[in-house]
C-alpha positions as CSV (number, residue, x, y, z in Angstrom):
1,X,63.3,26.6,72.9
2,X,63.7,25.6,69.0
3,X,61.9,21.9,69.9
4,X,58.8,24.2,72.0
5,X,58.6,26.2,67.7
6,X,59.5,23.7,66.3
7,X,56.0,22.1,68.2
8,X,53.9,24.7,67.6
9,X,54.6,24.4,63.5
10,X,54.1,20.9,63.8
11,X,51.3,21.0,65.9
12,X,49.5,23.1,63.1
13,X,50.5,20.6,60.5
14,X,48.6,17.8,62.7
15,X,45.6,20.0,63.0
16,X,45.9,20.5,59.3
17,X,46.1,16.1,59.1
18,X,43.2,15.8,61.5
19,X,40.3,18.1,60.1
20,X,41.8,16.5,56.6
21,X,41.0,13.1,57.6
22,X,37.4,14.2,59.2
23,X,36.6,16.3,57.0
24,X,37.8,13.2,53.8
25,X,38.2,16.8,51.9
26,X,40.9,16.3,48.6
27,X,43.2,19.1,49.8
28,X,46.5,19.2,50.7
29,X,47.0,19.2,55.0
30,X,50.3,21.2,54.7
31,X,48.1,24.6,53.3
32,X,45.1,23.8,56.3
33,X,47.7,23.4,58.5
34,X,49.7,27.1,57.5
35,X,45.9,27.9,57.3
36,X,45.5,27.2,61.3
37,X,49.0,28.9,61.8
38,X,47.7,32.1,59.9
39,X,44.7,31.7,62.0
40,X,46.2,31.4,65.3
41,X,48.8,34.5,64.6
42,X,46.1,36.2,63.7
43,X,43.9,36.0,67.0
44,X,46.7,35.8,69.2
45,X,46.9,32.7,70.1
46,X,50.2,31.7,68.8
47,X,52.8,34.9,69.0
48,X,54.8,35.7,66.3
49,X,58.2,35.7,68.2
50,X,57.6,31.9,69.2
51,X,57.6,30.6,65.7
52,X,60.0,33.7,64.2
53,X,62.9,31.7,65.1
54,X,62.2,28.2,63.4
55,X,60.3,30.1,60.3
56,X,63.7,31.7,59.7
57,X,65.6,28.2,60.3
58,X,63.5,26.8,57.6
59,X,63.5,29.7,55.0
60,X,67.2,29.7,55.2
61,X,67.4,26.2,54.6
62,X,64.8,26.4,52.0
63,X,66.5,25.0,48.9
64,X,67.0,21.4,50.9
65,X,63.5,20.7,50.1
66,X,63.3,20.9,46.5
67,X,66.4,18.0,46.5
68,X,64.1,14.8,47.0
69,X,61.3,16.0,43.7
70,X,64.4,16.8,41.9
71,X,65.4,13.2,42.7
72,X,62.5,11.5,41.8
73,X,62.4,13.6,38.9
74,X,65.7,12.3,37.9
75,X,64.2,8.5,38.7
76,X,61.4,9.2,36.6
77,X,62.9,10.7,33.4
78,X,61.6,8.2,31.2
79,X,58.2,8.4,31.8
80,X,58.7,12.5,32.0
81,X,60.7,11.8,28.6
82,X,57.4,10.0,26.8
83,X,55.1,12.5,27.8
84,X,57.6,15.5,27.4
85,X,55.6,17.8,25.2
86,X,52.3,17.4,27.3
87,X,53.5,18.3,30.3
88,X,55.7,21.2,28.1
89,X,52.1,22.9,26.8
90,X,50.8,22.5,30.3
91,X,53.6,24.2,31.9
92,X,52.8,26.9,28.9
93,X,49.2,27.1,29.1
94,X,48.9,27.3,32.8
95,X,51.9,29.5,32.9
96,X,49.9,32.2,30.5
97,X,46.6,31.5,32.5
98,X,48.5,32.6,36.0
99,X,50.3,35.7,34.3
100,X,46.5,37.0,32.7
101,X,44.8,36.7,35.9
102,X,47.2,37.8,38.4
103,X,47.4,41.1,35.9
104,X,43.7,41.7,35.2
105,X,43.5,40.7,39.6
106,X,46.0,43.5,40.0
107,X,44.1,45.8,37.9
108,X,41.4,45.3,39.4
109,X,42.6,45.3,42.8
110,X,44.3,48.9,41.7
111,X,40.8,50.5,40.6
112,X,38.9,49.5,43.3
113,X,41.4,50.8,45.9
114,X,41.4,54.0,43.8
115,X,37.9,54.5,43.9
């Protein structure tokens, strides 16, 4: 049963990998392929109990992922080293820029459900 989710999940990645390479779009496959998942849950296609199971399976297992960037992070520390405070106001700037816009989206998001 876990191969026949486990399908499904990668079957939407593949979608997301096929309309990437038609479509010669700059985008990341992964998101079209969650993008086809959210799509297919949505319309009924794809039931939430058949993928439930695996999404679980990866969410608990989660923290495996981030091992290999933190490895070539660690491979890379000299070139992350040189550029250190570049990539330190970017992480600032953009970090300020996500904080003002979720807020003011929030607000309003707020008001107009309000109204």
């Amino acid at each position: 049963m876990l191969v026949r989710y486990c399908a499904i999940i990668f079957g939407c990645l593949a979608l997301g990998e096929l309309f990437i390479f038609l479509t010669k779009i700059q985008f990341p496959s992964s998101i079209i392929g969650m993008f086809f998942l959210t799509f297919f849950l949505q319309m009924g296609w794809i039931k939430l109990h058949w993928v439930k199971a695996i999404s679980d399976l990866l969410l608990a297992n989660l923290g495996l992922f981030f091992v290999p960037p933190g490895v070539a992070i660690l491979v890379h520390f000299d070139l992350i080293a040189a550029n250190f405070w570049s990539i330190a106001v970017t992480v600032i700037i953009t970090t300020i820029i996500v904080i003002v816009v979720t807020g003011h989206s929030y607000q309003f998001l707020r008001k107009k459900i309000k109204k």
